[in-house]
C-alpha positions, 0 to 999 in steps of 0.5 A: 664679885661673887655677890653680884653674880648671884644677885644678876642671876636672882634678878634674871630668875625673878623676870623669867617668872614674869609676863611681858607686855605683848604676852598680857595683851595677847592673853587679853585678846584670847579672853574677849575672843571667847567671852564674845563667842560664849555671849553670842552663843547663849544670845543665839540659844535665847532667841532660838528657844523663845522662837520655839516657846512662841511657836508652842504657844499658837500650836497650842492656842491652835488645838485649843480652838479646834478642840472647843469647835469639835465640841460646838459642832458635836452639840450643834442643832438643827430644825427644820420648823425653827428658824433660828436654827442653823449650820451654815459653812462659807467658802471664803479665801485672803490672799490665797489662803483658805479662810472659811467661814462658819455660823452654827446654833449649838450649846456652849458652856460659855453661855445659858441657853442655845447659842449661835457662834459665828468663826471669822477671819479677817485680816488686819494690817495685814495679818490674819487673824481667827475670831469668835463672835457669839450670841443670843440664838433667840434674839438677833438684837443682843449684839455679839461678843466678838472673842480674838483666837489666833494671830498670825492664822495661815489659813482657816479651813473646814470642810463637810462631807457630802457623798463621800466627798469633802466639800467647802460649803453648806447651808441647812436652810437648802440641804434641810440636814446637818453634815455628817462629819465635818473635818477642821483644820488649822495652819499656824504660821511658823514664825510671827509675821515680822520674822514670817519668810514667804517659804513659811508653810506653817504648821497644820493641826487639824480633826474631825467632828460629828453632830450628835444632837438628833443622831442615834448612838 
């Protein structure tokens, strides 16, 4: 009788250290509770971060673009007795938003020789998008290279100074002159245009160039 008690009582001690049904599928669902929060977390952290990389990526394209505009505007010429020559700044506007256009003769490394360079902006498909159109200054037969800069341009602005006021136009076939100072800037969109929401204002960078060529240091 002794023995029996003592094997109940083994036998009881054997089944507390145990897990029941209930307790394995309670532990079951605590697990996929967490192991779904810990994926969304990182899926979210993801998606933030390549927000983030894309949005650095225009910012950059966006100095870039000015950087090497600052530097064509820096070497621009004008001559009043060569007709090949020219600075000429359009006022020009897509759905509100400033889209100037701008046609200079300059230098740049990118070719030999003088060279004139056209800034557009069009939109396609309803995205606007800077482009870069270059080509011989001497000869206007030679046809363009068109090269594409930013996508999703919020708006593409460049003004001249003029009397101490900035203004959206210039052609140096009637003011005989280059601007002084020419302000440039750029507004990226902050997200690409399918995530774009309408309260997007964008990012702006923007700096400030002056033709050197004929000018006194």
């Amino acid at each position: 009788m002794l023995k029996i008690t003592k094997s109940i009582a083994k036998l009881q001690i054997t089944r507390k250290k145990g897990f029941t049904l209930m307790e394995v599928l309670i532990a079951l669902a605590i697990t996929s509770f967490i192991v779904t929060a810990l994926y969304a977390t990182f899926f979210l952290s993801q998606k933030v971060i390549g927000a983030i990389d894309d949005s650095l990526i225009r910012l950059q394209e966006a100095r870039l673009t000015i950087d090497n505009l600052k530097r064509e505007i820096e070497s621009a010429i004008y001559l009043k007795d060569r007709e090949y020559t020219l600075f000429k700044l359009e006022d020009r506007d897509l759905y509100g938003r400033s889209a100037s256009r701008l046609t200079l003769t300059t230098f740049s490394p990118l070719t030999t020789g003088l060279t004139k360079i056209s800034y557009i902006v069009e939109e396609i498909e309803g995205r606007l998008i800077l482009k870069k159109a270059m080509t011989s200054a001497f000869d206007s037969r030679i046809k363009a290279k068109d090269i594409e800069l930013i996508e999703d341009l919020h708006s593409f602005l460049i003004e001249v100074k003029y009397k101490d006021k900035w203004v959206k136009t210039w052609d140096s076939s009637l003011t005989y002159s280059m601007p002084e100072e020419v302000r440039i800037s750029i507004t990226i969109s902050e997200k690409p245009q399918d995530n774009k929401s309408k309260s997007d204002d964008g990012i702006s960078v923007f700096d400030i160039a002056k033709p050197m060529i004929g000018k006194t240091l």
